[in-house]
PAGUVO-925315 format. One record per atom (N, C-alpha, C): residue in one letter; atom name; x negated, y, z negated. Coordinates in steps of 0.2 Angstrom, whole numbers, plus 2048, in hexadecimal, padded with zeros to 3 digits. Atoms other than C-alpha are relative to their C-alpha. Example, Ala and Ser with C-alpha at 12.3 -4.5 7.8 and 13.67 -1.06 7.14 Angstrom:
2
resn_name_xx_yy_zz
A_N_7FC_7FA_800
A_CA_7C2_7EA_7D9
A_C_7FC_806_800
S_N_804_7FA_801
S_CA_7BC_7FB_7DC
S_C_804_805_7FD
% end
This chain:
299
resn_name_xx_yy_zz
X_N_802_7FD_7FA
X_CA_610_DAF_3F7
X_C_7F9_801_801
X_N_807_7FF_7FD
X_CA_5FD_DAF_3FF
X_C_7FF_807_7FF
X_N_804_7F8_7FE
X_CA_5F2_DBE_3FF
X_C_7FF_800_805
X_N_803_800_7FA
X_CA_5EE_DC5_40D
X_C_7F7_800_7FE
X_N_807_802_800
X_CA_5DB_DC2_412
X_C_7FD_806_806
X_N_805_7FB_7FC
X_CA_5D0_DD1_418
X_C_7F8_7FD_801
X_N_806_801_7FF
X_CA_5BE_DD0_420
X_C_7FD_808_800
X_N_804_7F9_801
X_CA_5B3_DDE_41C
X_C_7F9_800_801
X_N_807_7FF_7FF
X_CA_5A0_DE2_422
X_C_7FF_804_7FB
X_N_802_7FD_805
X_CA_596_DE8_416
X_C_7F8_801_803
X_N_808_800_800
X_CA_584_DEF_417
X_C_7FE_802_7FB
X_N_806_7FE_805
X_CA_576_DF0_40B
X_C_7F8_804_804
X_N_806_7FB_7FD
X_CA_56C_DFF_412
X_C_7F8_7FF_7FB
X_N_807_7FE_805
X_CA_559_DFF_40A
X_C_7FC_804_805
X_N_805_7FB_7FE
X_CA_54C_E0C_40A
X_C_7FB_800_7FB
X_N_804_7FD_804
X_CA_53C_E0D_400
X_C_803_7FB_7FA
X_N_7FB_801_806
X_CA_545_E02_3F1
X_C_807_801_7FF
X_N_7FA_7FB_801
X_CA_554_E0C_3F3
X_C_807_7FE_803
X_N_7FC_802_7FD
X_CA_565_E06_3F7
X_C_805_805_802
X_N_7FB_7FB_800
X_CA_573_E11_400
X_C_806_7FE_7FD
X_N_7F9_801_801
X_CA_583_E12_3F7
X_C_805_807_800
X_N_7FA_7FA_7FF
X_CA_593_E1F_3FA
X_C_803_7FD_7F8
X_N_7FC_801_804
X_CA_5A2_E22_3F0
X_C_807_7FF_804
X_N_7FA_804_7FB
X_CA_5B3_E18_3F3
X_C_806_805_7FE
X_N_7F9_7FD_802
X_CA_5C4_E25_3F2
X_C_804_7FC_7FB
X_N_7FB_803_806
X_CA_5D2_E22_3E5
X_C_804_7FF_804
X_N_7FA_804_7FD
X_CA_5DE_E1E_3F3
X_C_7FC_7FC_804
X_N_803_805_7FD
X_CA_5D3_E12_3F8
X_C_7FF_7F9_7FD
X_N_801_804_803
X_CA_5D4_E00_3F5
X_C_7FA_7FE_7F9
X_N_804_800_803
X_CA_5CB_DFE_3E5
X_C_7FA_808_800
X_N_805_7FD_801
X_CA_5C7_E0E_3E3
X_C_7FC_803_7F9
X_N_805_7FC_805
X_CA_5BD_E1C_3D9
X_C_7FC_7FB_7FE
X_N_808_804_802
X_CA_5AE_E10_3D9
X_C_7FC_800_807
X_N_806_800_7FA
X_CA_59D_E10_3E3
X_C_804_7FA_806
X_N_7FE_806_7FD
X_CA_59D_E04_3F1
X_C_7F9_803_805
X_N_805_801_7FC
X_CA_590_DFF_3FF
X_C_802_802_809
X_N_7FB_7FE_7F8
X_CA_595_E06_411
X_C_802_7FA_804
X_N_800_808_7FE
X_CA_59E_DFA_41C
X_C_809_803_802
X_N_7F7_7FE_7FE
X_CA_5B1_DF9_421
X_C_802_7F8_803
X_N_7FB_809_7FE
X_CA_5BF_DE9_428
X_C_7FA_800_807
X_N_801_804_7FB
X_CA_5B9_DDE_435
X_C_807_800_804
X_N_7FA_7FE_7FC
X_CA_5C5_DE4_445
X_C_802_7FA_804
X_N_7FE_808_7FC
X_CA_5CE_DD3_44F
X_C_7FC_803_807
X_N_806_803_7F9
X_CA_5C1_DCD_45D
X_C_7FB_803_7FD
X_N_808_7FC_7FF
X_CA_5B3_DD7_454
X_C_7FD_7FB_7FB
X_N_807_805_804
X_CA_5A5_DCC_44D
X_C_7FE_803_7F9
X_N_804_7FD_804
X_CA_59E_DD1_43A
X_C_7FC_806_7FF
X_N_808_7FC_800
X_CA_58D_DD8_43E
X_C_803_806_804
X_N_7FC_7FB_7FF
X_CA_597_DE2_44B
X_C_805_805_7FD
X_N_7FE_7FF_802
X_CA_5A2_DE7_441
X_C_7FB_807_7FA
X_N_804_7FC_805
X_CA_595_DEE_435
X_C_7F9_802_804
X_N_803_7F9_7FA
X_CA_589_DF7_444
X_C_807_805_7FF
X_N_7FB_7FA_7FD
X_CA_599_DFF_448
X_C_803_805_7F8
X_N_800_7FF_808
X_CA_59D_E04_435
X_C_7FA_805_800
X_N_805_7FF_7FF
X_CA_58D_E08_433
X_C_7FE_809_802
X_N_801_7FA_7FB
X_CA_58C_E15_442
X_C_806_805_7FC
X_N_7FA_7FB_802
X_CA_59E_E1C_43E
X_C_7FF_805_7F6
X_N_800_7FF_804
X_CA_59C_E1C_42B
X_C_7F9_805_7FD
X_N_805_7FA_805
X_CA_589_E24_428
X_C_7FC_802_807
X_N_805_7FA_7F9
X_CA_583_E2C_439
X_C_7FB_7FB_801
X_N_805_806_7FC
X_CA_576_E1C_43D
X_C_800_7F9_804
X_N_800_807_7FB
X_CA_573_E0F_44A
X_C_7FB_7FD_7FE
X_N_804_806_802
X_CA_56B_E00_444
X_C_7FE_7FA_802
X_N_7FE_806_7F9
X_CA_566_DF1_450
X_C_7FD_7FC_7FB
X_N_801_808_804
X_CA_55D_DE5_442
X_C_801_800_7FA
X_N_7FB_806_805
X_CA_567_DDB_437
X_C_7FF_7FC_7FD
X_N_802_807_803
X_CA_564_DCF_42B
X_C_807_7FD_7FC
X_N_7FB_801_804
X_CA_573_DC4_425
X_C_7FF_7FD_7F8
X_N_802_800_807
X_CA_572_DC6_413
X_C_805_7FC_7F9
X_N_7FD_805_803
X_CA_580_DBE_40C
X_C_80A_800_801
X_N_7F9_801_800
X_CA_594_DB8_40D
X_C_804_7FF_7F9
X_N_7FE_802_806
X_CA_59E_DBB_3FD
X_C_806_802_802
X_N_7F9_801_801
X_CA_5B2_DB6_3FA
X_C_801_803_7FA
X_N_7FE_7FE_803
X_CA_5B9_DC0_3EF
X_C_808_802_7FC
X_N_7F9_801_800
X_CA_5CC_DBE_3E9
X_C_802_806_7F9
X_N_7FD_7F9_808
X_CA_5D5_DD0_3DF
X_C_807_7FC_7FF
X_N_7F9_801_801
X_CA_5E8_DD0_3D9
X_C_802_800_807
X_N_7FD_7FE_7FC
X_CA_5ED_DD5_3E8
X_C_7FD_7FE_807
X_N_804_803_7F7
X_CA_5E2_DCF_3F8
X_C_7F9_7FC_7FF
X_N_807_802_7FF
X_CA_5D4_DC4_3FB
X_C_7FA_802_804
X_N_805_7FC_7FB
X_CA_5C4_DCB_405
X_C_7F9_7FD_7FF
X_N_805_803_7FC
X_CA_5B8_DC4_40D
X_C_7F9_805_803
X_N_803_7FB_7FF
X_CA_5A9_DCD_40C
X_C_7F9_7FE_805
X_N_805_803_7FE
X_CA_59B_DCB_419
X_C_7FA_806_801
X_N_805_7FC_804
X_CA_58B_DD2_415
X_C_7F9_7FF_803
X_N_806_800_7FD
X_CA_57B_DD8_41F
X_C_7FC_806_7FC
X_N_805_7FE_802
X_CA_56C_DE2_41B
X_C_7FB_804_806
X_N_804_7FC_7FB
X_CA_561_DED_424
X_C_7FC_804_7FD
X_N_805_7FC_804
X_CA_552_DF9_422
X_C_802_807_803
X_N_7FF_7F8_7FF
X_CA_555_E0C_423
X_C_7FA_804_803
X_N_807_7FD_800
X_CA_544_E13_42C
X_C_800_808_800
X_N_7FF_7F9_802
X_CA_540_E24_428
X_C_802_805_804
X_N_7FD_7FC_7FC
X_CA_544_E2C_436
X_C_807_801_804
X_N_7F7_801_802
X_CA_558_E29_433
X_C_801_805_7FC
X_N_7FF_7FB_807
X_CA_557_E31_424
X_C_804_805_7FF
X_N_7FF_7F8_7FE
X_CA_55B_E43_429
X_C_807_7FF_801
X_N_7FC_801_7FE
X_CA_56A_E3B_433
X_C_807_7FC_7FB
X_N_7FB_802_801
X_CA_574_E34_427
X_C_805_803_7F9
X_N_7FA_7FA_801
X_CA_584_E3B_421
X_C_803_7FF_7F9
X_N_7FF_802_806
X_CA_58B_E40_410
X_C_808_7FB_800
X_N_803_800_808
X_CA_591_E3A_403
X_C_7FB_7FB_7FF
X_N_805_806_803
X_CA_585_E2B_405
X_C_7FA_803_7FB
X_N_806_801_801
X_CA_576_E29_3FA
X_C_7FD_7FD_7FD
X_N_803_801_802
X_CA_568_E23_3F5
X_C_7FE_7FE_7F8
X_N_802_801_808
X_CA_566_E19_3E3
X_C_7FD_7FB_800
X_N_803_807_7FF
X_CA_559_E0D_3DE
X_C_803_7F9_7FD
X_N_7FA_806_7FF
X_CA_55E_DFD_3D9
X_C_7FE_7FF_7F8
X_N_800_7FF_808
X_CA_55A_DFF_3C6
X_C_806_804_7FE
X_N_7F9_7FC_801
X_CA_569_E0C_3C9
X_C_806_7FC_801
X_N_7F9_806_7FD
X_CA_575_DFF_3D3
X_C_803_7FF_7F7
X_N_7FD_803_806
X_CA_577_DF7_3C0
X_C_807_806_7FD
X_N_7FD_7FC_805
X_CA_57E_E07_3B8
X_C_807_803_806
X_N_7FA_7FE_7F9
X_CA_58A_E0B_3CA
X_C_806_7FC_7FF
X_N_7FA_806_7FF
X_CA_59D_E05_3C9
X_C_803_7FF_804
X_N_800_802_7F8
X_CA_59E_DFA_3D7
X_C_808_7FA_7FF
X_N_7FA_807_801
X_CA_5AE_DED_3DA
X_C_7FD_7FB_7FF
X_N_800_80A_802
X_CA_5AE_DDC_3D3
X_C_7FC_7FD_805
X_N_804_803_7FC
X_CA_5AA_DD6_3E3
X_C_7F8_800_801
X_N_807_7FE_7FF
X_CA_599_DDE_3E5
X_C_7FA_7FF_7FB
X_N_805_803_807
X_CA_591_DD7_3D4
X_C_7FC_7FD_804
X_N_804_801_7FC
X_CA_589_DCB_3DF
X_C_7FC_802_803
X_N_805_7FD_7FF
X_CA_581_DD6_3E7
X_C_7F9_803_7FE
X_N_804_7FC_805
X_CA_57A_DE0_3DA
X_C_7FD_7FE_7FD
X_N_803_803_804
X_CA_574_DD2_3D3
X_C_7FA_7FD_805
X_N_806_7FF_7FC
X_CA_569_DCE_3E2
X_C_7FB_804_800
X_N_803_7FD_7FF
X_CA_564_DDE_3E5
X_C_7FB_804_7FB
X_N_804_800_809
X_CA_55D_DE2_3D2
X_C_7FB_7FB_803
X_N_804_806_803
X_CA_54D_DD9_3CE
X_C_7FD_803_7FA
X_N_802_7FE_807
X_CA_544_DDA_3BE
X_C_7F8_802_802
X_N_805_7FD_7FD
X_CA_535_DE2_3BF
X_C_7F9_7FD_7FE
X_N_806_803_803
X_CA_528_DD5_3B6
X_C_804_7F8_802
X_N_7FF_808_7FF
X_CA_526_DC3_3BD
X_C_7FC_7FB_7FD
X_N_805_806_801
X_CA_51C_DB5_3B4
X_C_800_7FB_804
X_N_804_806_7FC
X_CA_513_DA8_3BD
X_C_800_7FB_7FA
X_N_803_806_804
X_CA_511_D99_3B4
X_C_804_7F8_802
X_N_7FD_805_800
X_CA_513_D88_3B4
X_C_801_7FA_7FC
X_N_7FD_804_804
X_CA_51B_D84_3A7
X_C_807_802_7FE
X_N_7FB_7FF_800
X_CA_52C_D83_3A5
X_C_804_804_7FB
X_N_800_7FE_806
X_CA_52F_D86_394
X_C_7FD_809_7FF
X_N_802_7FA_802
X_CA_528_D96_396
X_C_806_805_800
X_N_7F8_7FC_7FF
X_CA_53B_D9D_39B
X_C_7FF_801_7FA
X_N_7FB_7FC_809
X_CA_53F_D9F_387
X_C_7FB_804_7FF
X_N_805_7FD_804
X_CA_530_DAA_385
X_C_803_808_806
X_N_7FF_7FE_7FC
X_CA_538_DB5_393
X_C_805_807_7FD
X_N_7FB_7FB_804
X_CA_53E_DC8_38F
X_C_803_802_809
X_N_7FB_7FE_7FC
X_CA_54D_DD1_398
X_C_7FF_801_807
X_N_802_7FC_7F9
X_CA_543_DD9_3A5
X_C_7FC_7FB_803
X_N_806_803_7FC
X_CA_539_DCA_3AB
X_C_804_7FA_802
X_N_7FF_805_7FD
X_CA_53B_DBD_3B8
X_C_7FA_7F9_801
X_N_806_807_801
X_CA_531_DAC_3B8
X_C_7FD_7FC_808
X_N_801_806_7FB
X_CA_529_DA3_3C7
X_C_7FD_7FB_800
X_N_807_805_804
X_CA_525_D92_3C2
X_C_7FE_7FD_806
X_N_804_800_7FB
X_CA_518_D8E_3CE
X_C_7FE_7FA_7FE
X_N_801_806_801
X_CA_518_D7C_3CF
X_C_7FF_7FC_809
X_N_7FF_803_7F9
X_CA_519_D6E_3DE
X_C_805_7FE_801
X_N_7F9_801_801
X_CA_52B_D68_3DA
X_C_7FE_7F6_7FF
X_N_800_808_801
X_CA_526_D55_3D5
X_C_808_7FF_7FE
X_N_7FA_804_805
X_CA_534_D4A_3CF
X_C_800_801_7FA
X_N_801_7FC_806
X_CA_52F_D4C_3BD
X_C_802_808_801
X_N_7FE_7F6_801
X_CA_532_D61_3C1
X_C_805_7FE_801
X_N_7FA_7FF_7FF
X_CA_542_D5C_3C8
X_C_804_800_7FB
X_N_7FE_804_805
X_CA_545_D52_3B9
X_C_803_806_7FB
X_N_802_7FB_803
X_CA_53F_D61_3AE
X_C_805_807_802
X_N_7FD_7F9_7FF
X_CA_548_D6E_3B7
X_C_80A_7FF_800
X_N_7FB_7FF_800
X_CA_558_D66_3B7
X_C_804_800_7F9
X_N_800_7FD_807
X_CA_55A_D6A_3A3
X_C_802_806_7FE
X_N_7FD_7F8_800
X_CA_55E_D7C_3A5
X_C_807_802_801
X_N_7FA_7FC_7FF
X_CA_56D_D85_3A3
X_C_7FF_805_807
X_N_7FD_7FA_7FB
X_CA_573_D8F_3B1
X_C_7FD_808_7FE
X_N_805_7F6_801
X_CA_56C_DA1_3A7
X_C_7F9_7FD_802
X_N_806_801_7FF
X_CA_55B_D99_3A8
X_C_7FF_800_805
X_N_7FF_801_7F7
X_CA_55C_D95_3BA
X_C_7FF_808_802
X_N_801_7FA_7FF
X_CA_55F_DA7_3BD
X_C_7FC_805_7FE
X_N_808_7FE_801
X_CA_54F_DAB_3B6
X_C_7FB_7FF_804
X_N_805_805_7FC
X_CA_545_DA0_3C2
X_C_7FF_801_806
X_N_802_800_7F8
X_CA_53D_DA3_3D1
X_C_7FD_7F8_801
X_N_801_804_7FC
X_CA_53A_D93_3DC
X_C_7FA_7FE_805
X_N_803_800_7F8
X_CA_52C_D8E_3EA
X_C_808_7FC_804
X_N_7FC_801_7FC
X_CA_536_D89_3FB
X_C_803_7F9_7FF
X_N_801_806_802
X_CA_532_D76_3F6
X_C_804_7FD_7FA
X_N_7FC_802_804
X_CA_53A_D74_3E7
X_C_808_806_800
X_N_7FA_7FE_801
X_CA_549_D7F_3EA
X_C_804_7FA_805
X_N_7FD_806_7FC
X_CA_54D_D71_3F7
X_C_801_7FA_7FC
X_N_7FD_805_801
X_CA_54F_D64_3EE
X_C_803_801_7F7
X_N_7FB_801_805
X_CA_55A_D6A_3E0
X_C_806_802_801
X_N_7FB_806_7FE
X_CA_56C_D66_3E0
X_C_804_809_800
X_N_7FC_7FB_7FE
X_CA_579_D76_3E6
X_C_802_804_7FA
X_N_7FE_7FA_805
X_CA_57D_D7B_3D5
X_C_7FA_804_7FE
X_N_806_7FE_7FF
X_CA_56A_D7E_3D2
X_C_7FD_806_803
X_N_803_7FA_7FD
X_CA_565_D88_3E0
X_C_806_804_802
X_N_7FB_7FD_802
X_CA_576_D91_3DE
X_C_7FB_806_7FA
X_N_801_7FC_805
X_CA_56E_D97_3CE
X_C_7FA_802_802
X_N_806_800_800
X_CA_55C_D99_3D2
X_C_7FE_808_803
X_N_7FE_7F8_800
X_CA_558_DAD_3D2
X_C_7FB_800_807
X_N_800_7FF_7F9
X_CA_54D_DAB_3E3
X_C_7FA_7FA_800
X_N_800_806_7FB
X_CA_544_DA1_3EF
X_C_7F8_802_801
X_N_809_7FE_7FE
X_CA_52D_DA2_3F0
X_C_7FF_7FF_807
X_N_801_804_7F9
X_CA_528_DA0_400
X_C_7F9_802_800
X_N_806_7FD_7FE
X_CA_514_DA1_403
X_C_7FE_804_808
X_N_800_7FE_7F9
X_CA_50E_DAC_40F
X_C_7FF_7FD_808
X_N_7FF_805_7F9
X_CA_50A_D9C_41D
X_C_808_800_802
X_N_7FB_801_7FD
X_CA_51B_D99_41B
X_C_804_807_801
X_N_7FC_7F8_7FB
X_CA_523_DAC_41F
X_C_7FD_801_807
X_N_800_802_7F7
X_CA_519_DAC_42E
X_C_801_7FC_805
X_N_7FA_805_7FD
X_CA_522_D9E_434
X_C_805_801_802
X_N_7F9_800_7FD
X_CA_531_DA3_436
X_C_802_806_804
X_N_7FE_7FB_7FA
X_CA_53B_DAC_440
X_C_806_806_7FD
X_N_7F8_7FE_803
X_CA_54B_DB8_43C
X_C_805_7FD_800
X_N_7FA_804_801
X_CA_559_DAF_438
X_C_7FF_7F9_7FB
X_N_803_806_804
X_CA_54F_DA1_42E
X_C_803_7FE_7FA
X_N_800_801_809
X_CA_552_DA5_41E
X_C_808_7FC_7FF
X_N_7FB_7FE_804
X_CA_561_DA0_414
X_C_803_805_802
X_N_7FE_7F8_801
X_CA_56F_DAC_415
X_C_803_7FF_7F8
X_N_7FF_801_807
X_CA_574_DAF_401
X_C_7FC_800_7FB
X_N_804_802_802
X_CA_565_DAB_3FC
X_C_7FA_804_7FF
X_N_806_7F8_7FF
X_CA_556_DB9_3F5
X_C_7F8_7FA_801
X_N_807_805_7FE
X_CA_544_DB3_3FA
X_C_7FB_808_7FD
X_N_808_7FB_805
X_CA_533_DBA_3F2
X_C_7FB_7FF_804
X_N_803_803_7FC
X_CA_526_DB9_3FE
X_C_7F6_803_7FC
X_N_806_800_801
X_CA_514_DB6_3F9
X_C_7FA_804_807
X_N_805_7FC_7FD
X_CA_507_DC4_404
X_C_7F8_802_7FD
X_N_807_7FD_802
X_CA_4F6_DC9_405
X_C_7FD_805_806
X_N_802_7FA_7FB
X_CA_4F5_DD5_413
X_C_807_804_803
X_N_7FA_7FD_7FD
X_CA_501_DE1_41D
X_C_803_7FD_806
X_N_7FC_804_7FD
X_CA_505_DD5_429
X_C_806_7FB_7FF
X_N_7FC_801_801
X_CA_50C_DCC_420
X_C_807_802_7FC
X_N_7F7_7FD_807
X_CA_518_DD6_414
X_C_803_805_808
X_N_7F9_7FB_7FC
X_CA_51E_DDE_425
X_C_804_7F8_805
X_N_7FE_808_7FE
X_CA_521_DCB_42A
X_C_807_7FF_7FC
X_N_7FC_803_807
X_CA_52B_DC8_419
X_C_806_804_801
X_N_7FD_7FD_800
X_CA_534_DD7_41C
X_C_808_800_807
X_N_7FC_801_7FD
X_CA_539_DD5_42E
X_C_804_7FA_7FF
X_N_7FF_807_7FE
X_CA_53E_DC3_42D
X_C_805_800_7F9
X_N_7FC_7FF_802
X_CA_549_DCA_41D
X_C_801_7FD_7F8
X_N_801_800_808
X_CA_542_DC7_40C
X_C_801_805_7FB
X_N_7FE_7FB_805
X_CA_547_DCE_3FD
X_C_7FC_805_7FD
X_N_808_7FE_803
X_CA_535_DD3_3F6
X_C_7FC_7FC_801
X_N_805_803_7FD
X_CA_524_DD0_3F7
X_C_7FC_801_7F9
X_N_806_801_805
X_CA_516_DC9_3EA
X_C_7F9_805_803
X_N_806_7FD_7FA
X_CA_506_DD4_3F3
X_C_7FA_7FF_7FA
X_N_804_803_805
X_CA_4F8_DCC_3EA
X_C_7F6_7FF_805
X_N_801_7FF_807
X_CA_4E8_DCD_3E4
X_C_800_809_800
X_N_800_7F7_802
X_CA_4EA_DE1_3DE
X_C_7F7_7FE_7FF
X_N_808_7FF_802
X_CA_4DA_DDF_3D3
X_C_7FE_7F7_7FE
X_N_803_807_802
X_CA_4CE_DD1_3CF
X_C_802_7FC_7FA
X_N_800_804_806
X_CA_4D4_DC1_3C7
X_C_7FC_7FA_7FE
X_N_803_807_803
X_CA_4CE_DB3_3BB
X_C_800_7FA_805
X_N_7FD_806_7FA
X_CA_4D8_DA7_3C7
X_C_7FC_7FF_806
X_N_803_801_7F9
X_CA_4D1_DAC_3D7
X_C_7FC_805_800
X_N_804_7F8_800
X_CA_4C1_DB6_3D4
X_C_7FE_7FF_806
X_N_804_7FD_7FA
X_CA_4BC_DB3_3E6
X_C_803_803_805
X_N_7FB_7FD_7FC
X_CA_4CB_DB9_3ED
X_C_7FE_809_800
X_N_803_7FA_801
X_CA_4C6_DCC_3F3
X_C_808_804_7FD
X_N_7FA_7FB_802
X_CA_4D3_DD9_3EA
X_C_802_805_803
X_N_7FE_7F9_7FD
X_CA_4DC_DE7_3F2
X_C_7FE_806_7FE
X_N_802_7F8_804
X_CA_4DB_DF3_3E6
X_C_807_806_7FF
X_N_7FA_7FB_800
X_CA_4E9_E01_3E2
X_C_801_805_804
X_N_7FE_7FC_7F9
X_CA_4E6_E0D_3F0
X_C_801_7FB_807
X_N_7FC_805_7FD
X_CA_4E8_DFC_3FC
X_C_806_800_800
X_N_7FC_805_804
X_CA_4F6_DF7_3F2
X_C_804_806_803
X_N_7FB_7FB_800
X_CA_4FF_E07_3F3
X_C_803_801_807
X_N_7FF_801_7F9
X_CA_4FC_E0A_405
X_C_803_7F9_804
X_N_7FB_804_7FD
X_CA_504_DF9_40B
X_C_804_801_7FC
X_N_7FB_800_805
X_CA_511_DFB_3FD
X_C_805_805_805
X_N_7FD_7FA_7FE
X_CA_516_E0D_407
X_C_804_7FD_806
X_N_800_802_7F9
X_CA_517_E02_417
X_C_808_7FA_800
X_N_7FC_804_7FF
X_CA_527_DF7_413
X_C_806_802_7FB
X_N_7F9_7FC_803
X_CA_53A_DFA_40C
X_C_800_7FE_7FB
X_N_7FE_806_804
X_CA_539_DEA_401
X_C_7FD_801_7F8
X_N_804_800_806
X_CA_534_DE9_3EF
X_C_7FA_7FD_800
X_N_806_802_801
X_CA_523_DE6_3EB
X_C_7FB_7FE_7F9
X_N_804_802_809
X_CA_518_DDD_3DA
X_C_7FD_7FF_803
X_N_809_800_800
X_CA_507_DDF_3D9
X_C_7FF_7FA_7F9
X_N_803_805_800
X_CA_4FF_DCE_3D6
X_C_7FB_802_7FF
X_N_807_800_800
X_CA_4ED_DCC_3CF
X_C_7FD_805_7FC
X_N_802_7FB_804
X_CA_4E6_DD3_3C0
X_C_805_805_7FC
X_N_7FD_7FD_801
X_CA_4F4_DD9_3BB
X_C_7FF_7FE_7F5
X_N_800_802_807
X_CA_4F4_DDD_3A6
X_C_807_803_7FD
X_N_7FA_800_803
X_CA_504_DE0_39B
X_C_801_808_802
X_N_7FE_7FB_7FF
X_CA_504_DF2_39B
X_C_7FE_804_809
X_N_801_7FB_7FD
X_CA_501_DF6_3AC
X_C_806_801_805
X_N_7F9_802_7FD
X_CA_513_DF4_3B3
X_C_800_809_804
X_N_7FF_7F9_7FE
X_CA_514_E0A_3B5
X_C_7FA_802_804
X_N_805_7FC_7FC
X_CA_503_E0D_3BC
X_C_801_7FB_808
X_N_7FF_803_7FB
X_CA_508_DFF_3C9
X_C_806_805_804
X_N_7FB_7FB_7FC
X_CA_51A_E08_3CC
X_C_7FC_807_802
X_N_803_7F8_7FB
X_CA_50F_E19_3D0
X_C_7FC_7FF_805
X_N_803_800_7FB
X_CA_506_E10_3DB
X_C_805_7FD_807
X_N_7FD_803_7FA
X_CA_516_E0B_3E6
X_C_804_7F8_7FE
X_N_7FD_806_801
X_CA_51B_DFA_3DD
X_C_806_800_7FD
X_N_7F8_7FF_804
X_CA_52D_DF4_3D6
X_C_7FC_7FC_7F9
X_N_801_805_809
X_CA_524_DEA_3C8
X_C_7F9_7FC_803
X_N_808_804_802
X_CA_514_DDE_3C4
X_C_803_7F9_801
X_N_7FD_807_802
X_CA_512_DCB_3C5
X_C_7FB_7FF_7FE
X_N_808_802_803
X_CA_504_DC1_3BB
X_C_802_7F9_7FC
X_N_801_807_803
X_CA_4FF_DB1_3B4
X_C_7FE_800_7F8
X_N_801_800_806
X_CA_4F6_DB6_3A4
X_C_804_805_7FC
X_N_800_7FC_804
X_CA_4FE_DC7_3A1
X_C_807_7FE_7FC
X_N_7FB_800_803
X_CA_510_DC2_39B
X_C_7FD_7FA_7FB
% end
């Protein structure tokens, strides 16, 4: 006998870092665990519609821009459910409006919250580790502790291609990408690959809708326009670079930490401070508004 097959809207509210999550009843499918607001998808109603109307119903807010974030199939003992999955930003003056039990946990919390099976995906998106290395060499992944993710900053030759298709699948998961070489590696690849570089030329190029859906992107900034760029157009986090003066680029002018902070305050998304970053400063960046550091010499 078949399962039956439900459609469910799903939002990932962000604010500040911070993701809203409620609590799911015990007489509710899969309950006594967190979960993300959201409810079925009604016959003739659209997804996104579905999860505006969810949305309004379930936490007292109307939200008109949407970003589609991702489609996951998830099969229990007993039904299969189709989970479609948007994102949007919480601006501050909601806040007030929305209704208990939601709340607010950062995404260092999400790991330790018990969400349905389903929902892994998510929380494995929405986590990131709070130290990036730059480098381009490959081989530098085995030198890579728990909390840190790699972006090899390469131009994706044929040889790279060669070179990168020798990793295990955990590896992959480690590795950030440019736009360039995520394109020509083969579905299981960019399946595994933990997200997507894009330079700042290219986030001001596009449009909403652009991106990937499934797909996390990191986008490289140097001013407020464009990390409000990154933001709208539905990147995951942003590089914001140079903080302070580097070896690399000593002609490039530096922001500075009270810069850094003030655009940091200015957008929902995660933030690494780029440029001059040294090993111990991972904490004085988070007081200045950062989710973590990236850097070429200091890992």
């Amino acid at each position: 006998m078949s399962k039956p097959t439900i459609h469910v809207a799903i939002a990932i509210l962000l604010h500040q870092d911070k993701v809203l999550v409620g609590w799911r009843e015990a007489k509710q499918h899969q309950g006594n665990k967190h979960e993300f607001p959201g409810g079925k998808v009604e016959e003739g109603e659209s997804p996104l519609a579905a999860c505006r109307r969810e949305i309004y119903e379930e936490v007292g807010i109307g939200l008109q821009d949407w970003h589609a974030f991702d489609v996951i199939r998830h099969e229990y003992d007993d039904v299969i459910v189709n989970l479609h999955l948007f994102h949007a930003i919480v601006p501050s003056a909601l806040l007030n409006e929305i209704q208990q039990p939601w709340r607010w946990y950062s995404r260092d919390e999400l790991l330790s919250l018990n969400f349905p099976k389903a929902n892994q995906a998510m929380i494995k998106r929405l986590h990131w580790a709070h130290q990036i290395k730059i480098s381009d060499r490959l081989n530098a992944l085995d030198a890579l502790k728990l909390d840190q993710l790699m972006y090899w900053r390469v131009e994706g030759t044929q040889a790279q291609i060669i070179e990168i298709s020798g990793l295990s699948v955990e590896k992959l998961s480690k590795l950030i990408v440019n736009i360039e070489l995520y394109q020509q590696l083969n579905s299981i690849q960019q399946q595994a690959i933990s997200a997507i570089h894009l330079k700042q030329s290219q986030v001001m190029a596009l449009m909403q809708g652009d991106l990937i859906t499934g797909k996390r992107y990191i986008a490289a900034c140097h001013d407020l326009v464009s990390m409000k760029q990154a933001e709208k157009v539905g990147c995951d986090a942003i590089l914001l670079s140079p903080v302070l003066a580097t070896e690399t680029h000593p002609e490039a002018r530096a922001l500075g930490w009270e810069q850094f902070k003030n655009f940091a305050a200015q957008v929902e998304i995660p933030v690494f401070a780029l440029g001059g970053m040294q090993t111990g400063d991972l904490l004085t960046a988070q007081q200045q508004g950062a989710y973590g550091i990236a850097g070429i010499r200091f890992l």
